[in-house]
Each structure stands twice: as C-alpha cells, then as structure tokens.
C-alpha positions as CSV (number, residue, x, y, z in Angstrom):
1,X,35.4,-151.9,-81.2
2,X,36.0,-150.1,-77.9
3,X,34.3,-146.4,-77.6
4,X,36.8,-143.7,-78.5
5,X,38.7,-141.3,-76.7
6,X,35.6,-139.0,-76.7
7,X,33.4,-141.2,-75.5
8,X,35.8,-142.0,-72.9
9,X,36.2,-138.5,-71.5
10,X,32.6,-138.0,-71.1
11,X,31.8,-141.8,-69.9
12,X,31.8,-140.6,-66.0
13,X,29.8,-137.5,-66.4
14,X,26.1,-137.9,-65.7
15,X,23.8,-136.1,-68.4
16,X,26.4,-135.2,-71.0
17,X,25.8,-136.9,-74.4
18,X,26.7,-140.1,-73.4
19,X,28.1,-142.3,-72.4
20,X,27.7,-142.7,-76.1
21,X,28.3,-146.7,-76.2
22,X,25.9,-146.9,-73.1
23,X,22.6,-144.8,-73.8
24,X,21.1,-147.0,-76.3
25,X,23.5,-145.2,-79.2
26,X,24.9,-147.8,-81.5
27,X,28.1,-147.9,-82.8
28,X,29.4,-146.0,-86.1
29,X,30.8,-149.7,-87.2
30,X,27.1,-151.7,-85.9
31,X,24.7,-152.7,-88.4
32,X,22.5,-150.9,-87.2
33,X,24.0,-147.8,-87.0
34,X,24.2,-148.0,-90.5
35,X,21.8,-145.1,-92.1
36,X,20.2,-146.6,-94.5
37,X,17.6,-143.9,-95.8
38,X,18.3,-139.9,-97.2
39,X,20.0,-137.5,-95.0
40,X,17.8,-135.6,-92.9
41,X,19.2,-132.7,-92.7
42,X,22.5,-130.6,-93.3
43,X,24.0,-129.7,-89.8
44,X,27.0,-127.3,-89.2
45,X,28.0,-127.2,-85.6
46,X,30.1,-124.6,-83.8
47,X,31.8,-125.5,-80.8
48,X,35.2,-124.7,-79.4
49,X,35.2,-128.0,-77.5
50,X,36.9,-130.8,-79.6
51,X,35.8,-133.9,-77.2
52,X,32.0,-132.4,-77.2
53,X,32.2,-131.5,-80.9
54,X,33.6,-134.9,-81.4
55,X,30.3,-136.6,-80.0
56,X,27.6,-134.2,-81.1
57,X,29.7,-135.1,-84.8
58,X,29.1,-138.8,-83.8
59,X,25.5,-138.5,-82.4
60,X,24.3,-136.1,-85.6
61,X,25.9,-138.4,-88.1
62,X,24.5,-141.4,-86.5
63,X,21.1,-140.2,-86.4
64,X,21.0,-139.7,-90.4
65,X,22.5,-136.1,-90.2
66,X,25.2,-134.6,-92.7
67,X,27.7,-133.2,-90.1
68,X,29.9,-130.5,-90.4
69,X,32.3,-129.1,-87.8
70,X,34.0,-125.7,-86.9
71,X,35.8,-125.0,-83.7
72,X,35.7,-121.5,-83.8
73,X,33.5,-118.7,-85.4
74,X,35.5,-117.8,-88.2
75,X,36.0,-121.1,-89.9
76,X,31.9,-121.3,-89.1
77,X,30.6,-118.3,-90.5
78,X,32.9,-119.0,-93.8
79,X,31.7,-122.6,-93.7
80,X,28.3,-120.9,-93.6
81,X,28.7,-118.9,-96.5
82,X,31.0,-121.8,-99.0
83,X,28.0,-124.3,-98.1
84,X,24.8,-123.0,-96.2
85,X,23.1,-126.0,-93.8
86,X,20.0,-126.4,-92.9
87,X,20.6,-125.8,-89.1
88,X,23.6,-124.1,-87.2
89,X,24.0,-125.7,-83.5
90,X,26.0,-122.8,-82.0
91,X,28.0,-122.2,-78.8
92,X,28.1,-118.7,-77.1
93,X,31.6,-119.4,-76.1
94,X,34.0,-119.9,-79.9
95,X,37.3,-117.7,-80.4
96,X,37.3,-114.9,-82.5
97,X,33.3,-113.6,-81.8
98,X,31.0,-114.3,-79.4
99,X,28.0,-116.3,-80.3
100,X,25.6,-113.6,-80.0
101,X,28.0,-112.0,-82.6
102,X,28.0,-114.7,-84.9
103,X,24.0,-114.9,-84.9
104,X,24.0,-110.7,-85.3
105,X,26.3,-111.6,-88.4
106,X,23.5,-114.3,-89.8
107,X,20.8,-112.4,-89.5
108,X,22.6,-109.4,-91.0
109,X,23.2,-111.2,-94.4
110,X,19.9,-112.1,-96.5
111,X,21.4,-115.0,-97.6
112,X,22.4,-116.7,-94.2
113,X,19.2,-114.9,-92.3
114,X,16.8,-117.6,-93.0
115,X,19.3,-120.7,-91.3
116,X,18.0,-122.1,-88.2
117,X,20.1,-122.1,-85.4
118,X,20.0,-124.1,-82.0
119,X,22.2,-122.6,-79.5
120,X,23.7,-125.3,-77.3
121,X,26.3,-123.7,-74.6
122,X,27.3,-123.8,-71.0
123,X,25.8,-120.4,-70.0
124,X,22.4,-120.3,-68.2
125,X,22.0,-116.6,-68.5
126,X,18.6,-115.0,-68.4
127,X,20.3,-111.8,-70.8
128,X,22.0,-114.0,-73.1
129,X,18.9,-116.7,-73.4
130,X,16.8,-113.2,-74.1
131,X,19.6,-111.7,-76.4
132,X,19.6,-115.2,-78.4
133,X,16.3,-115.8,-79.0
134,X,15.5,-111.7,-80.4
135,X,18.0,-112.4,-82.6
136,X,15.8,-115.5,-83.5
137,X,17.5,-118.6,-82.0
138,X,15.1,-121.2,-82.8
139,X,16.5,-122.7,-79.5
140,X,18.9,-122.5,-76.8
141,X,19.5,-125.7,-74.6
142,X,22.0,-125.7,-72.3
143,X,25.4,-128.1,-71.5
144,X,25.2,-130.9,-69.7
145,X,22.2,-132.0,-72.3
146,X,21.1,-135.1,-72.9
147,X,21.1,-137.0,-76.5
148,X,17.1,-137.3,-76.9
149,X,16.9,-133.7,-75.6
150,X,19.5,-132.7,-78.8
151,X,17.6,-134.7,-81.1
152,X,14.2,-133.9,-80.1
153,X,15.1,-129.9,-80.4
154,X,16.7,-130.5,-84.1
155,X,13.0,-132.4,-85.1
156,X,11.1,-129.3,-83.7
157,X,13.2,-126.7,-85.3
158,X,13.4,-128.5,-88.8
159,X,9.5,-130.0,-88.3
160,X,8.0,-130.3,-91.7
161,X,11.1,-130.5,-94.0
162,X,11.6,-133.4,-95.6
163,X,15.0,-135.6,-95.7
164,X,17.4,-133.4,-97.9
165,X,15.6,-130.4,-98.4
166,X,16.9,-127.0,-97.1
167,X,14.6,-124.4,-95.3
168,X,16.8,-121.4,-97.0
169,X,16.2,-119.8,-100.0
C-alpha cells in the first residue's frame, strides 16, 4: 500500500508529522500497526487543516488513541458536549471562534472545564502562548512539530490515567 494523499503532501516538508511512511510510523494495514491492547485515551482534535488533521487522525489512531475530528469550532465544541474526550488538541486558527474563544467557552461550562487541552497551532505568539495557558492549556506546541514531540506532550498531560479511563467528572 502506497502512503496516501496526506502523507504525500507533507512528504517534502522537514519536521511536520511525517513523512508518516518514513519516520518509523507503520502502516494503518501493517501488522504491527495493529493495536492490540485498550485505547489509551479519547482524543478530539480541532483543526481547520484537512491534510494535517488527516495525519494527526492517522498518527493518534495508530498510537492506540480513539480519534475524533472537527474542522472548525462549532462542530468541536458540540462534539465536546454529545461525547466529552479525555484531551482536546486545539488550533488557534478554526472558523467560527478563535481558539482562545473555544477554551474561554470550556472552561466556562463545569462540565467541559475539567478536559485537557493541548494547543497545537502555527502561531508563535508570546500573548496568545500567555492567553492559552491562564486559561489552562495543559500545552501549547507549535506547527511544524514533530510526531514524538505530539506523542510525548499527550503522555505528560494524560500521565497517570489508565487506558480508557477519563480525567472528567
């Protein structure tokens, strides 16, 4: 099987998630991509982007995550509410609200407060980094970033949780 039009798009650029068929990442259909133990953790990512979304989608799921996808804010925050996840990857930069306004909008609501959230986005701004991380960010990693860097952020932020539980109430 040949990578797929994601991975193709992103195979020249240095440091973005990939090339996914090149970076030691195995392919969905390899055996031993197959996951063969619990999920790890329920995932909803954000992210206008449909070629990046595509691969954080294949990367997440490939790891042991339960992936869920939203390209813009709305269709996130009413994913959020149908079906909370354990962890919201976020970018700044989704129609309808900012992602500062989405976070304002989680940590407004009791119910979505507790979520973690990783912002991931192409902005290296000192106010937005300090906005994002008052309004709790457990992270905020910035585009190009590398697969291990992704991965080694979501086992900080969910540290201690075991495969399928949820760190909301």
């Amino acid at each position: 099987m040949r990578p797929s039009a994601p991975a193709k798009a992103y195979a020249g650029v240095p440091g973005i998630i990939g090339p996914i068929w090149e970076s030691g990442f195995s392919r969905p259909d390899s055996p031993s991509a197959a996951h063969t133990g619990e999920t790890l953790a329920s995932i909803l990512v954000i992210e206008n982007d449909a070629t990046f979304l595509d691969l954080l989608r294949v990367h997440l799921s490939s790891a042991g995550h339960e992936v869920r996808t939203a390209q813009d804010a709305a269709v996130g925050l009413r994913a959020v509410i149908e079906s909370p996840p354990d962890l919201i990857i976020l970018d700044l930069f989704v129609p309808y609200m900012h992602g500062i306004e989405v976070l304002e909008a989680l940590r407004s609501d009791p119910a979505t407060a507790p979520i973690a959230v990783i912002v991931l986005t192409g902005a290296r701004d000192d106010e937005l980094y300090a906005r994002a991380r008052k309004l709790g960010a457990a992270d905020y990693l910035t585009k190009p970033v590398q697969r291990d860097t992704l991965l080694a952020s979501i086992d900080r932020v969910l540290g201690g949780r075991g495969p399928g539980t949820s760190g909301h109430a």
